[in-house]
C-alpha positions in Angstrom: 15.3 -5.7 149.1 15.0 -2.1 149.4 17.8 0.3 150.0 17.1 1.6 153.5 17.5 5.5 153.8 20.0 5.1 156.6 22.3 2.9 154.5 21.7 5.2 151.4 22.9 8.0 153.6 25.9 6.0 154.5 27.1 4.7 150.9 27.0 8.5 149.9 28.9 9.6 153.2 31.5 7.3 152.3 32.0 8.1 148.8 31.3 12.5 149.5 34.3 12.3 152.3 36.8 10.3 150.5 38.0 11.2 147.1 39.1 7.5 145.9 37.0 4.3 147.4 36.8 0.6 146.5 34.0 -1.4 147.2 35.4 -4.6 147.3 35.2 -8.4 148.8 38.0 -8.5 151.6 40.3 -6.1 152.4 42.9 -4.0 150.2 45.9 -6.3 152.4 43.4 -9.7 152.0 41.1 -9.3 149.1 38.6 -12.1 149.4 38.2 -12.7 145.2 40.4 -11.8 141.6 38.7 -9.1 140.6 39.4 -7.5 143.8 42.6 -8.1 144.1 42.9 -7.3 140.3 41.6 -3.5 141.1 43.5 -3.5 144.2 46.5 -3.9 142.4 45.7 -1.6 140.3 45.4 1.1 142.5 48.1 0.4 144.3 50.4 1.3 141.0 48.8 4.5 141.3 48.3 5.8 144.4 49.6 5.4 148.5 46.3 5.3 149.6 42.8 4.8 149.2 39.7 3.7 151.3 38.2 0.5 150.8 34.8 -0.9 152.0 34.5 -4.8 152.3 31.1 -5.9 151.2 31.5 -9.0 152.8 30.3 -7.1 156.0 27.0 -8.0 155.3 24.1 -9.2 152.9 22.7 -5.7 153.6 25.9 -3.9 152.3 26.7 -6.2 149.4 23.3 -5.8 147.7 22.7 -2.2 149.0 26.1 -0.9 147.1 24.8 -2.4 143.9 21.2 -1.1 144.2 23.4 2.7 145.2 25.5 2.0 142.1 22.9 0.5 139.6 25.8 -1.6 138.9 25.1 -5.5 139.4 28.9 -6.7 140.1 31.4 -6.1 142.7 34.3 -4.6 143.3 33.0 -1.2 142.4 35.2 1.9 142.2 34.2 5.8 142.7 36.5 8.4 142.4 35.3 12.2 143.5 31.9 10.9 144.4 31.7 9.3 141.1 30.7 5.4 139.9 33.4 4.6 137.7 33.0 1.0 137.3 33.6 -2.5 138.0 37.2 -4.7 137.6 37.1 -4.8 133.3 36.2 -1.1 133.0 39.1 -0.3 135.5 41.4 -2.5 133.9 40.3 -0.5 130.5 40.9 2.8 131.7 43.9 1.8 133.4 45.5 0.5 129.6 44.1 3.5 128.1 45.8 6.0 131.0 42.6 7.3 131.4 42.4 6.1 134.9 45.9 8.2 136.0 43.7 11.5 134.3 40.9 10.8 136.8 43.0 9.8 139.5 45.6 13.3 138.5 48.6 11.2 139.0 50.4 9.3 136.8 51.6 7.2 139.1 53.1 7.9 142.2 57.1 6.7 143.1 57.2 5.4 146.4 59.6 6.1 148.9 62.9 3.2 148.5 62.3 0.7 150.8 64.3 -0.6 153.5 65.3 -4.6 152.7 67.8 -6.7 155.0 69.1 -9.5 153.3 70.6 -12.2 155.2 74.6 -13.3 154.8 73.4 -17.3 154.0 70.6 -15.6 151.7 73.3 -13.4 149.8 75.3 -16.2 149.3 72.5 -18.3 147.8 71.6 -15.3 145.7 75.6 -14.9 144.3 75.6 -18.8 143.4 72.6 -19.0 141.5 73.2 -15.4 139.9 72.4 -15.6 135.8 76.1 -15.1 134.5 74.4 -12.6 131.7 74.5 -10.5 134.6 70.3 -10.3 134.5 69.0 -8.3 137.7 67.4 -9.6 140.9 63.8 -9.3 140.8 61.3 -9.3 144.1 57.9 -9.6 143.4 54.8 -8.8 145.8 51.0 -9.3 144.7 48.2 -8.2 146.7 48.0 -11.5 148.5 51.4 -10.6 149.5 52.9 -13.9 147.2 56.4 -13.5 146.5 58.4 -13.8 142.9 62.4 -13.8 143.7 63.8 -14.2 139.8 66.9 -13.1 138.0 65.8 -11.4 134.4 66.4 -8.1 132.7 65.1 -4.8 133.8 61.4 -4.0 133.6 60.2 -0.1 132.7 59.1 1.4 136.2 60.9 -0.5 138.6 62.5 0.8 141.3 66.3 0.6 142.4 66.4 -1.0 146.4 69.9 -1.5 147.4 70.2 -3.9 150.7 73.0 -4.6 152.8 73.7 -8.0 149.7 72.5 -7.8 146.4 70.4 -5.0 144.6 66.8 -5.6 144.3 64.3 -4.2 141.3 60.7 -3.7 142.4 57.7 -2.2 140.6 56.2 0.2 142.3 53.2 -1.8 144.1 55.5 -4.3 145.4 58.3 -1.6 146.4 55.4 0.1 148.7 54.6 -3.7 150.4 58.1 -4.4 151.4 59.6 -1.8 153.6 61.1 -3.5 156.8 61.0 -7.0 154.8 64.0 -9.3 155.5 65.4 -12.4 153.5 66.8 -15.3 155.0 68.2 -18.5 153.6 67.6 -21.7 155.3 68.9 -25.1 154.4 67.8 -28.3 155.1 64.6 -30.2 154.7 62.0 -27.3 154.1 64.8 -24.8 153.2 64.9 -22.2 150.6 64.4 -18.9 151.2 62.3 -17.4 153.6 60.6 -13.8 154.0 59.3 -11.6 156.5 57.7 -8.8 156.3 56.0 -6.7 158.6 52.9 -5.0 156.0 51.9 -8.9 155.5 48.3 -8.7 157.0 47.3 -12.1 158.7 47.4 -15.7 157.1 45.4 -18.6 158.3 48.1 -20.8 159.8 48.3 -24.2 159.3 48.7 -26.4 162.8 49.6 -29.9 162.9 47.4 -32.0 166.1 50.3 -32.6 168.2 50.8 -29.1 168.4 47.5 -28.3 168.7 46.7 -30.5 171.6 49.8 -28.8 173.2 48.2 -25.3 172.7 45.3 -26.6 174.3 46.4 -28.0 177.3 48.4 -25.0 178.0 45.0 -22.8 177.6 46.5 -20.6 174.7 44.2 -21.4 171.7 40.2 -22.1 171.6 39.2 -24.6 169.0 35.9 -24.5 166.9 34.4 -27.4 164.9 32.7 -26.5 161.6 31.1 -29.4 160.9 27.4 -30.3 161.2 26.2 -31.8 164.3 25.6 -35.4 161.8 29.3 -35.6 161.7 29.9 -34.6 165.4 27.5 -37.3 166.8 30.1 -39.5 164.6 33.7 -38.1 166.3 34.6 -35.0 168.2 37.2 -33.2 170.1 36.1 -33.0 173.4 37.8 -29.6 173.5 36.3 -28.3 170.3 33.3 -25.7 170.7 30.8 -26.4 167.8 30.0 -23.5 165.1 26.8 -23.0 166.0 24.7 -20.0 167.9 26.4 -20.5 170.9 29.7 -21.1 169.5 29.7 -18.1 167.3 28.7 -15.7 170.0 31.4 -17.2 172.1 34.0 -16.7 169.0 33.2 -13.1 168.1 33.2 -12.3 172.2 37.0 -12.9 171.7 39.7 -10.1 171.5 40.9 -10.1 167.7 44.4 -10.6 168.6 43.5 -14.4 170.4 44.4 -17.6 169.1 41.5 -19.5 167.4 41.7 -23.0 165.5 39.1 -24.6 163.3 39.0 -28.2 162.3 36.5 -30.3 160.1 36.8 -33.7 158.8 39.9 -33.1 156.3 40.8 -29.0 157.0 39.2 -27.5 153.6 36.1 -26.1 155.4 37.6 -25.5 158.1 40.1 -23.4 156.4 37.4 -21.1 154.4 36.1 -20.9 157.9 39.6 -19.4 158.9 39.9 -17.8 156.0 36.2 -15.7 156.8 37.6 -15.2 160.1 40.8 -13.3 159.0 38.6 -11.2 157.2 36.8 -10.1 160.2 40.2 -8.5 162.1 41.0 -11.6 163.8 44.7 -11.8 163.5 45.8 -15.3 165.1 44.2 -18.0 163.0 44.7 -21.3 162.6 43.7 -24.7 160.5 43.7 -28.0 162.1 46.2 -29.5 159.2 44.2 -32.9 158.2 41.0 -32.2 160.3 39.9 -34.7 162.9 41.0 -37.5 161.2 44.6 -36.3 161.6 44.0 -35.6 165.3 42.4 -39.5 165.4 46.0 -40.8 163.8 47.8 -39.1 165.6 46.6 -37.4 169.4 43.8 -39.5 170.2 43.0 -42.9 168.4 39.6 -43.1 170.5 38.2 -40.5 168.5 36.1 -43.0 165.4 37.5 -42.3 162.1 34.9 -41.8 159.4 
């Protein structure tokens, strides 16, 4: 398919008016794939920001960048209105420095961020300290995943004292956890827990009972993924299906709203959710075990298949 003019003219306005932009699948706080997230993580050694385009939009933008480009792969970096390259040529020019030349930085030191750590999580982190007296290490990827480890000192990492025990945080990880707090919980389930407040979304699991709650109370509309061959076998009378109608129903929803998916088992309905996330809905959530989970145990009446 050709490269319209319109979307020709919009690839270059995007790469003219900002200096450093990643074409990528997802979102720089939710990349979609590992080479976007690899490049993502990246950049976010080097710089506080940077614009990011998620190809994912649209057919029309996913193959239009790589005709723009001449470059067959995605993610795809420019830098001052520049093709620079794909995830191994980044990673490349990142070993060899020559990325911080292009980028004129050689990597930027974030500001210290603000951690709270928790009286019952300070205590957990003095009884399991390494007696060698290694450091206390936090951890945050671009999938915001979390590392807590005692070991020795890394080169780069930042110094982040808390109100308990000092924390050492590259410099990515130190820019994703400003506000974040630490909590420890005991108990079935326990260990430690963390919020933080520059997580973007995550599909959230739901169990049925609580599921069938939200629904009753009118907080949460429910989709069904599946094919209409499995629907004619069981259904949730609540559940709108996937189709036309049900997807012009979905995106006619503010972002912020409260939307489950279900299928047989919960994986497609959680790539479903997953999607979903990546188009600004904030408030997701998986129907944990699918329909045969609400069959054991809402409503037996629904045929198990």
């Amino acid at each position: 398919m050709a490269l319209s003019e319109s979307l020709r003219n919009e690839l270059q306005s995007l790469v003219t008016n900002n200096r450093v932009v990643l074409f990528m699948k997802g979102t720089r706080g939710a990349p979609q794939c590992g080479f976007s997230a690899q490049v993502v993580q990246i950049l976010d050694e080097l710089l506080p920001s940077y614009e990011t385009v998620d190809v994912l939009r649209s057919p029309e933008l996913r193959d239009g960048i790589k005709e723009f480009s001449e470059w067959p792969t995605i993610p795809q970096l420019f830098i001052d209105g520049q093709f620079v390259g794909g995830c191994d040529i980044v990673r490349s020019l990142n070993a060899s420095k020559e990325l911080h030349q292009l980028l004129g930085t050689s990597g930027s030191v974030p500001p210290t961020p603000k951690v709270k750590v928790s009286a019952a999580a300070a205590n957990a982190f003095q009884a399991a300290a390494d007696p060698s007296g290694d450091q206390l290490h936090l951890k945050i990827d671009a999938q915001f995943q979390y590392d807590l480890f005692f070991g020795p000192s890394e080169a780069g990492e930042i110094e982040v004292p808390t109100n308990g025990p000092t924390l050492w945080m590259d410099p990515a990880s130190a820019r994703r956890a400003d506000g974040l707090s630490i909590d420890f919980v005991t108990g079935d389930g326990g260990g430690f827990k963390i919020e933080n407040p520059n997580e973007p979304p995550k599909v959230k699991q739901i169990a049925a009972p609580e599921l069938k709650a939200m629904l009753e109370r009118g907080e949460i509309t429910l989709f069904d993924v599946r094919p209409s061959s499995e629907r004619d076998i069981a259904s949730i009378a609540a559940a709108h299906a996937l189709d036309a109608q049900g997807q012009a129903l979905l995106f006619s929803l503010d972002r912020g709203a409260a939307v489950a998916f279900h299928c047989h088992h919960g994986v497609r309905s959680q790539d479903a959710a997953s999607q979903l996330i990546g188009e600004g809905f904030r408030n997701v959530y998986n129907l944990k075990g699918g329909i045969d989970a609400w069959s054991n145990l809402v409503d037996p009446s629904v045929p198990r298949y």
